[in-house]
LOTI-256853 format. One line per 3 residues: number of its first residue (from 1); for each residue x, y, z of N, C-alpha, C. Coordinates in steps of 0.05 Angstrom, whole numbers, plus 5000, padded with zeros to 4 digits. Example, Ala and Ser with C-alpha at 12.3 -4.5 7.8 and 13.67 -1.06 7.14 Angstrom:
residues 2
1	5264,4886,5156,5246,4910,5156,5264,4934,5156  5257,4955,5142,5273,4979,5143,5258,5001,5157
This chain:
residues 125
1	5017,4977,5000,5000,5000,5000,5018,5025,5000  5012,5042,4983,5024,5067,4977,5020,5089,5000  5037,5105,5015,5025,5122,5031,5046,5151,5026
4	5043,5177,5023,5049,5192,5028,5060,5205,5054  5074,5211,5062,5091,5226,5091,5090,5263,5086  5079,5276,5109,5088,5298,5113,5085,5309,5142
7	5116,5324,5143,5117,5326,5167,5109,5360,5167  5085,5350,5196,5076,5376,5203,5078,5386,5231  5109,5393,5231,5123,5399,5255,5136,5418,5248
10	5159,5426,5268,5184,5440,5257,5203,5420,5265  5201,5408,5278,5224,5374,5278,5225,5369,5265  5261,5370,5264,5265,5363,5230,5275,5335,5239
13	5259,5322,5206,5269,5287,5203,5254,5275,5216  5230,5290,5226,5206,5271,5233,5187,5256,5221  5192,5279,5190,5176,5264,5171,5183,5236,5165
16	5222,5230,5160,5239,5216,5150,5232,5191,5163  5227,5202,5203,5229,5176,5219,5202,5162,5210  5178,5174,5214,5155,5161,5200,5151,5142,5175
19	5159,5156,5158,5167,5137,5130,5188,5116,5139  5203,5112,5162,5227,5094,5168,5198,5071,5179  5183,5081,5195,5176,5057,5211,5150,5047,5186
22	5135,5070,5173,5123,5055,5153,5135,5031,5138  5156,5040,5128,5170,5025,5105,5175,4996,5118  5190,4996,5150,5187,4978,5166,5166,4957,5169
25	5143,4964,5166,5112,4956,5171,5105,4939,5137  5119,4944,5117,5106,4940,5099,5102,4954,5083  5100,4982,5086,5086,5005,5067,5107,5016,5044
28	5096,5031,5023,5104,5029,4995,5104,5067,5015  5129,5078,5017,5121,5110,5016,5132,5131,4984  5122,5140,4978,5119,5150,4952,5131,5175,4964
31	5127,5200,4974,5127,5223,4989,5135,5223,5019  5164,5231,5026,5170,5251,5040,5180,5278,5043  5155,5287,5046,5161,5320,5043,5155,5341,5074
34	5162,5368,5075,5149,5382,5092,5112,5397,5093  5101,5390,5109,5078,5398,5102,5061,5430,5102  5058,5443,5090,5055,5468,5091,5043,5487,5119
37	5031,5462,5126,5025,5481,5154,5034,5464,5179  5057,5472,5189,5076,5454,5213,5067,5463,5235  5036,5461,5246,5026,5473,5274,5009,5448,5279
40	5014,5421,5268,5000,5402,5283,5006,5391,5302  4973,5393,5323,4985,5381,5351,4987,5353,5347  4966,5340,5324,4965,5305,5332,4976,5303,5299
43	4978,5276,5299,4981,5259,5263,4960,5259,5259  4951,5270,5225,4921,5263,5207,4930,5249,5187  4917,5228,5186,4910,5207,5170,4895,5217,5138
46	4892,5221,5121,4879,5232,5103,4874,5203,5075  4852,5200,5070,4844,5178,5048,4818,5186,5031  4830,5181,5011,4816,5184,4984,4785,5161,4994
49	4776,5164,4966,4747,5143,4964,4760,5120,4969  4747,5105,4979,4740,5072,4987,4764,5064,4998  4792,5081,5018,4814,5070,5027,4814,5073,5052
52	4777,5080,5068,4790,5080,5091,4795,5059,5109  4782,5034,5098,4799,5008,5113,4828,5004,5119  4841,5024,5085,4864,5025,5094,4886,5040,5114
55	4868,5062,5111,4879,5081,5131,4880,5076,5155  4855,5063,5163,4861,5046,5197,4885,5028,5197  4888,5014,5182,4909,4995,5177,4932,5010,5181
58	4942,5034,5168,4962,5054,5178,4961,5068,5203  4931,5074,5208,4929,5082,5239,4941,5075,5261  4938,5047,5253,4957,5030,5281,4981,5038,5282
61	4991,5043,5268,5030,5057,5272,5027,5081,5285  5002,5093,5290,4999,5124,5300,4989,5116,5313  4984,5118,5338,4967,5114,5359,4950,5141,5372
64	4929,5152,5369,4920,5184,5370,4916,5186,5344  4919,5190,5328,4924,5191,5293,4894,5205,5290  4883,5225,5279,4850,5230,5265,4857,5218,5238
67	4830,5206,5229,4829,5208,5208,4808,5231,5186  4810,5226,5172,4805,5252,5159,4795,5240,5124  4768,5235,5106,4769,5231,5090,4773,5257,5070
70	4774,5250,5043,4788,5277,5022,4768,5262,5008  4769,5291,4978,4770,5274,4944,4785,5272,4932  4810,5271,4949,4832,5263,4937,4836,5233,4934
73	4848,5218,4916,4866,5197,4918,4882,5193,4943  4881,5160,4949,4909,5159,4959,4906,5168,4993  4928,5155,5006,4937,5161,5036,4953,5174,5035
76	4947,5195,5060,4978,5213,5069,4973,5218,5099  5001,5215,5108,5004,5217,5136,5022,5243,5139  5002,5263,5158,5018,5288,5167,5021,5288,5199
79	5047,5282,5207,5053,5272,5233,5052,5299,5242  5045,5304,5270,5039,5310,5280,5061,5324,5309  5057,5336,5331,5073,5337,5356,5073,5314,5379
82	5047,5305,5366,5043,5285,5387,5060,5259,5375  5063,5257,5350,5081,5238,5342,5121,5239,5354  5123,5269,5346,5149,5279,5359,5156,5276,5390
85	5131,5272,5411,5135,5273,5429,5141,5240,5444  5135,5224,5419,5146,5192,5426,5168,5189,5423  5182,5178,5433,5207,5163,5426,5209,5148,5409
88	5227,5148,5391,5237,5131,5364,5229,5100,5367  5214,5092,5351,5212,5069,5353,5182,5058,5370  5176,5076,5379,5148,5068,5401,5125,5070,5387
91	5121,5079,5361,5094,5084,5343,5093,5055,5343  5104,5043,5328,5103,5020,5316,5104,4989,5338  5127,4997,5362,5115,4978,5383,5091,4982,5397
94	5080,5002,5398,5050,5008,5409,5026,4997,5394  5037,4991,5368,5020,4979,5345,5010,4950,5352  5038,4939,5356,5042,4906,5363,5025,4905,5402
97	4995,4892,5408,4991,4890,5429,4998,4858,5438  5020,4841,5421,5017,4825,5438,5039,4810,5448  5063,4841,5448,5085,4833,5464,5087,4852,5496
100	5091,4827,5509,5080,4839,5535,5101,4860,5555  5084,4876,5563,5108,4901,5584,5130,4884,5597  5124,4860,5611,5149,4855,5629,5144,4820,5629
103	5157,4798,5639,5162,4778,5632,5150,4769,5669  5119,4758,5660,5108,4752,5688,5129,4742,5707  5127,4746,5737,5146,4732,5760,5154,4705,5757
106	5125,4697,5761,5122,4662,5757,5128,4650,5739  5137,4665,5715,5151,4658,5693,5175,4656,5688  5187,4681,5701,5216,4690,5701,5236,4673,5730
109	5217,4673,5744,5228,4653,5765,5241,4626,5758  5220,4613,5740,5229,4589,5730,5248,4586,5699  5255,4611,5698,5269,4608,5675,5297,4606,5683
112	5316,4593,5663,5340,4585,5660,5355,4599,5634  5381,4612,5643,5400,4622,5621,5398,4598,5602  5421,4607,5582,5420,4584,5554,5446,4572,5564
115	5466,4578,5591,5491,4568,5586,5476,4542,5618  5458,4541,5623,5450,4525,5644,5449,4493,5625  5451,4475,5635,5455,4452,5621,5433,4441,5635
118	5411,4436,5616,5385,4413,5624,5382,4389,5642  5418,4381,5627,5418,4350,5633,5430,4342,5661  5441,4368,5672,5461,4358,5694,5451,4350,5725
121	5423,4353,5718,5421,4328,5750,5409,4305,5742  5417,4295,5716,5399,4271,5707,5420,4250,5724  5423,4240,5727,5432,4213,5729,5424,4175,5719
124	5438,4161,5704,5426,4134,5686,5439,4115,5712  5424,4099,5711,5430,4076,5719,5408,4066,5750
């Protein structure tokens, strides 16, 4: 899926990082450019006729994201402050819900390094 990037910040290379985690995800980005009006507080989503299934599908990389239909063709993502205000890399793990915050107790208790050897209280005979 084809998506457009514009960054509507004054952070520069925010547009760039966006298109990094798209491209990451799968996405075809055609456009990274600056967007003419850099006073957005959130990311807008913007989709032509009949793509806004797909735009949710891009949504998930934005978490807050509006969407916004056009008569335009086509997806474009104009990131936002609230995008700038995440840390690199957290759009897209916020996307993924089903890797978990921390590695349960009762789990981690019973776990063993890889240099622990399975076999060493077996004893044959």
């Amino acid at each position: 899926m084809s998506v457009s990037v514009y960054n509507g910040t004054v952070v520069k290379g925010l547009g760039a990082r966006a298109a990094g985690e798209l491209k990451s995800a799968g996405f075809t980005v055609t456009v990274t450019d600056t967007a003419p009006d850099q006073h957005h507080a959130t990311t807008e989503i913007t989709y032509g006729p009949g793509a806004q299934d797909r735009a949710k599908t891009v949504a998930r990389l934005f978490p807050g994201a509006q969407l916004h239909q056009s008569a335009a063709a086509g997806i474009s993502v104009t990131v936002g402050q609230s995008y700038a205000d995440q840390p690199a890399g957290s759009a897209s793990a916020s996307a993924s819900s089903s890797v978990p915050a921390e590695v349960p107790s009762d789990v981690a208790d019973k776990a063993r390094s890889a240099d622990d050897n399975p076999c060493s209280d077996l004893s044959y005979g």
